[in-house]
C-alpha positions as CSV (number, residue, x, y, z in Angstrom):
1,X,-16.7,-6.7,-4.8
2,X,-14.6,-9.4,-3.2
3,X,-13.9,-7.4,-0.2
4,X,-17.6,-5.8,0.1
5,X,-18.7,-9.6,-0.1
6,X,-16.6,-10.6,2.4
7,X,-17.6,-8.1,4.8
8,X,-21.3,-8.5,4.2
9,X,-20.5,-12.1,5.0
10,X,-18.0,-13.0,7.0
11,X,-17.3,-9.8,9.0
12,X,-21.4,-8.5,9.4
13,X,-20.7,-5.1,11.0
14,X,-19.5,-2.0,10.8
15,X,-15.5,-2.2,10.6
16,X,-12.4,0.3,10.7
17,X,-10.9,-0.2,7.3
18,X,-6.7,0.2,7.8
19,X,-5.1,0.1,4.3
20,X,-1.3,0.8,3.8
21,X,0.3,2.3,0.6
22,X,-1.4,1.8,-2.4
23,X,-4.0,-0.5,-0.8
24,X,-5.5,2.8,-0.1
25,X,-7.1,2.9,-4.0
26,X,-8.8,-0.4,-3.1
27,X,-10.4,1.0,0.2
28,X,-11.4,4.1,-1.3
29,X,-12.7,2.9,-4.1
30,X,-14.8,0.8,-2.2
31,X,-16.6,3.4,0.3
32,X,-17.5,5.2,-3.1
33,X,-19.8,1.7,-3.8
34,X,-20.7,0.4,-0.4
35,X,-20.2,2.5,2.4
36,X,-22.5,-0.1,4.9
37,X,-19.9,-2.0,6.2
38,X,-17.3,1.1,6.8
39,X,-17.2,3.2,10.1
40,X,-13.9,4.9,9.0
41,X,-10.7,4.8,6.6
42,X,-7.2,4.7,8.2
43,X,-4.2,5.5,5.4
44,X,-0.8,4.5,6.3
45,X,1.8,5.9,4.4
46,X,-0.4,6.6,1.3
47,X,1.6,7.1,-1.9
48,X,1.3,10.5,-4.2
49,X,-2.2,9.8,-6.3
50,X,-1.2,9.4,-9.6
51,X,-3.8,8.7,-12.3
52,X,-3.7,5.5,-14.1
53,X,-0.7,6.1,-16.2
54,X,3.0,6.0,-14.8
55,X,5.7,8.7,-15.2
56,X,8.4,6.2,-14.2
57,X,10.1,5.1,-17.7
58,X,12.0,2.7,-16.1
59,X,9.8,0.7,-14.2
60,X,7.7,0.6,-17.5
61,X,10.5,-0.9,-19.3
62,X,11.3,-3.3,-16.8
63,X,7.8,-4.5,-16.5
64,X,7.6,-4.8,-20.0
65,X,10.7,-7.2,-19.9
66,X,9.6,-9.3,-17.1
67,X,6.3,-9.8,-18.9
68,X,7.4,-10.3,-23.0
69,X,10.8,-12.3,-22.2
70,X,10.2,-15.5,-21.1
71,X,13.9,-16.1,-19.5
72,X,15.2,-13.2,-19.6
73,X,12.2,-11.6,-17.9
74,X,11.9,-14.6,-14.9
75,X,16.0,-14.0,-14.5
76,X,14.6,-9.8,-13.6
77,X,12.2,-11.3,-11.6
78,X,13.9,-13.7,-9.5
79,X,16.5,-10.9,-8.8
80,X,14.4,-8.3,-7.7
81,X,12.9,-10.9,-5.3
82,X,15.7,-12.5,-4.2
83,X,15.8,-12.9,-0.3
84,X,18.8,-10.7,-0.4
85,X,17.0,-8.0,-2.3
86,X,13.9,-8.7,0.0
87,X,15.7,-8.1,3.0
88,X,17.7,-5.1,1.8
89,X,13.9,-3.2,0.8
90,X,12.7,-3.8,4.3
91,X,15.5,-2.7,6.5
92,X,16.4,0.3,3.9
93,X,13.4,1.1,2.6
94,X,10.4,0.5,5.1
95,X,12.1,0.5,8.8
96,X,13.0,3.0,11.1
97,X,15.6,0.4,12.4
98,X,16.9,-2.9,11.0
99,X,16.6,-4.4,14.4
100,X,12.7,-4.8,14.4
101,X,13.0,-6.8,11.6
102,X,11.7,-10.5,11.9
103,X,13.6,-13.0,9.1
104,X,9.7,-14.1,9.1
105,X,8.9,-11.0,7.2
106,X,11.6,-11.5,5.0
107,X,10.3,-15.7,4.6
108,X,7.1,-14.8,4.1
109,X,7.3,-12.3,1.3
110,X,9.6,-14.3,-0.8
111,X,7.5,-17.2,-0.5
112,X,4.5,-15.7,-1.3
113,X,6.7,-13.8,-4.6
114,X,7.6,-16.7,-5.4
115,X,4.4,-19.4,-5.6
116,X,3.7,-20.1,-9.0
117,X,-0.2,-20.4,-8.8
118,X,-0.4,-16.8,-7.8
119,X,0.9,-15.7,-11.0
120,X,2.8,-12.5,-8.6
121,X,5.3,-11.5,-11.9
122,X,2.6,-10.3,-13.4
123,X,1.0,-8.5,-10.6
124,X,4.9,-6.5,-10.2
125,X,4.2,-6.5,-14.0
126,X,1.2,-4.6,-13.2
127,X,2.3,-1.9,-10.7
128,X,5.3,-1.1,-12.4
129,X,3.6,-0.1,-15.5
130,X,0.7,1.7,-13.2
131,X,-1.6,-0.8,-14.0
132,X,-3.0,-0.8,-10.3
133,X,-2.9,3.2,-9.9
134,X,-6.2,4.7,-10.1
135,X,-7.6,8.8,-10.4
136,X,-8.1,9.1,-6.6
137,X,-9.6,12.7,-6.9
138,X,-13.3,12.0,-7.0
139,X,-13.3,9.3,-4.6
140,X,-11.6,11.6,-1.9
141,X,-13.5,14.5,-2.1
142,X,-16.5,13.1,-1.9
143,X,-15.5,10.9,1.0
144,X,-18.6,9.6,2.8
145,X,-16.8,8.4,6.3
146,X,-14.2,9.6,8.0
147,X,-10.7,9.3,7.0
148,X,-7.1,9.7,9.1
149,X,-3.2,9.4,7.3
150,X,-1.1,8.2,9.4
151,X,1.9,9.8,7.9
152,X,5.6,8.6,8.8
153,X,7.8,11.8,9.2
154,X,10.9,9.2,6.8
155,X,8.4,8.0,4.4
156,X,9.5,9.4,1.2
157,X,7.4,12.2,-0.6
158,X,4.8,11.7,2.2
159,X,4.5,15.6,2.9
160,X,3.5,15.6,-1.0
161,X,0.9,12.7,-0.5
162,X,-0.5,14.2,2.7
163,X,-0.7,17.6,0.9
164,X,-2.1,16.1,-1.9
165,X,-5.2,14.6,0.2
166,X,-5.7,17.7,2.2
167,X,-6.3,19.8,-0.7
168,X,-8.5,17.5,-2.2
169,X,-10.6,17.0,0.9
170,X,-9.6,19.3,4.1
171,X,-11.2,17.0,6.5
172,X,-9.1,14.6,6.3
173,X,-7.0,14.2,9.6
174,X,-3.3,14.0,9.6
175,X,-1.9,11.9,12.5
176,X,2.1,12.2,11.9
177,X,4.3,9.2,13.3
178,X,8.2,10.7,14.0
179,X,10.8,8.1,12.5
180,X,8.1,6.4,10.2
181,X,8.9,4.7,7.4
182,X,6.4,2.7,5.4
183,X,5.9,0.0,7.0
184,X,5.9,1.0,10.2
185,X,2.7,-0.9,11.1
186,X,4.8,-4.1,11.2
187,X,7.9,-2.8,12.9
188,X,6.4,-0.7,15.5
189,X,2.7,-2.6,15.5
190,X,1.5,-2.0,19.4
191,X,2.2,2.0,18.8
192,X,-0.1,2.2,15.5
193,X,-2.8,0.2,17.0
194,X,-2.5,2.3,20.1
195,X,-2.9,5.3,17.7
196,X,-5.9,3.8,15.7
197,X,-7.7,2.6,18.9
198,X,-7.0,6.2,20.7
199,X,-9.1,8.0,17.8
């Protein structure tokens, strides 16, 4: 509703919607209830839809530590989010090369991880237990707007995800970036505009 409101409001035309990773539920979720402000859907990197529960054991536990134990739970947290850890997920995890890196990125994210008012160890509490995953299936086959992936070739499982999204809905176009990973929108940002602008 927040982001409907927003472009009712604020925006007050038709816009390309460009959602990375799981922001894609959100996007999708909203052309199913309001497709007046949307001209089209870009997907980068889209994880494997998963309904609402979570298959990862671990991540369950974890988030069920961080949330129930007060100290020992804020020590998980603060270690997962260290600026060490930060740096480590974005130049192992989401880059095709460590050099395109800004510190910035890394400043940002552990600042914003780390204000209290935004309550974010419970939001990590969230998507580790699969909180924030939602049944996809509906919401892409009866797409109302057109929709492109914009899959990076070293994203992990993306050939499952992309596969995933064609067999739900086969006109959904496939736009495949080599040496993506997946966050390639803020390493290589000029090329994925170029490829969003170009369609």
């Amino acid at each position: 509703q927040a982001i409907s409101s927003f472009f009712k409001e604020i925006v007050r035309e038709k816009a390309i919607l460009v959602a990375s990773g799981t922001s894609i539920q959100t996007v999708l979720m909203l052309q199913m209830m309001d497709t007046s402000m949307i001209s089209s859907i870009y997907a980068i990197n889209p994880p494997v839809p998963t309904a609402r529960d979570t298959n990862d054991l671990a991540k369950n536990l974890l988030g069920q530590l961080i949330t129930n134990s007060e100290v020992v739970g804020s020590f998980a947290y603060n270690l997962l989010l260290s600026e060490q850890n930060l740096d480590h997920y974005f130049t192992e995890q989401n880059y095709f090369t460590d050099k395109s890196l800004q510190a910035a990125y890394v400043k940002a994210c552990w600042q914003g991880a780390h204000n209290h008012y935004l309550h974010n160890k419970y939001i990590l509490t969230s998507y580790y237990r699969g909180y924030m995953n939602s049944n996809l299936t509906k919401a892409v086959q009866e797409l109302s707007v057109p929709m492109t992936i914009l899959a990076g070739s070293e994203t992990p499982e993306i050939e499952t995800a992309v596969a995933t999204y064609e067999a739900w809905n086969s006109e959904i176009l496939i736009y495949t970036v080599d040496g993506g990973k997946k966050m390639m929108q803020l390493e290589r940002p000029e090329e994925i505009a170029g490829i969003i602008a170009g369609n």
